[in-house]
Phi, psi and omega in degrees: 000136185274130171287104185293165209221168173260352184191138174132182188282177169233110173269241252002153195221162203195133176276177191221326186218144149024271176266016168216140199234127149273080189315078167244153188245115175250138174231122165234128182257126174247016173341099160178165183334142163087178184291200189288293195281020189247318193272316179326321243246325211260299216235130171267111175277012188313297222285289181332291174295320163292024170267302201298320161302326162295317166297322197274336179301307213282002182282165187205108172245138203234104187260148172333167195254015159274298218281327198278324184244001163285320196268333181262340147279350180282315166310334177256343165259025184169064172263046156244355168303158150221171147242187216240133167268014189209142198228153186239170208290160155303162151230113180261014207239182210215140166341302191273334158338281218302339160273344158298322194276001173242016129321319174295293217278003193253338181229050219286001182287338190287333199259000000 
């Protein structure tokens, strides 16, 4: 069982080959007019999420008698790894992104 965070998208990803990974993701967009507790008030995302924690619960990855004998040499040159039920996001931005923008948000008339 995957452990829920209280808050972020709800993911998991699992590899398949070497070089390849499957990632899936539920994002519920609650996209509409007004503040937070105007849309809370409107639209309940209880029902969403739990579908979505169920389904991510309910995966079963079963690896190949390849995938099997990958993991027991990966395991034998690094048997102190583990893995993670939790990844922490990418940062896709640069030092200097990151100072440009906050710049922005500190003076947003300059731009």
């Amino acid at each position: 069982m995957i452990s829920q965070p209280v808050k972020g998208p709800k993911e998991v990803a699992f590899p398949i080959e070497n070089n390849c990974i499957v990632t899936l993701a539920f994002l519920h967009d609650r996209s509409w007019p007004g503040t937070k507790e105007d849309i809370d008030a409107i639209i309940d995302s209880s029902t969403m999420e739990e579908l979505s924690w169920n389904i991510i619960n309910s995966l079963q990855v079963e690896l190949s008698e390849e995938a099997q004998q990958q993991m027991a040499v990966a395991q034998s040159k690094y048997p102190d790894e583990t893995l993670s039920e939790q990844r922490q996001p990418l940062k896709w931005t640069t030092p200097e992104d990151d100072e440009l923008n906050a710049r922005f948000k500190a003076n947003p008339h300059l731009f």
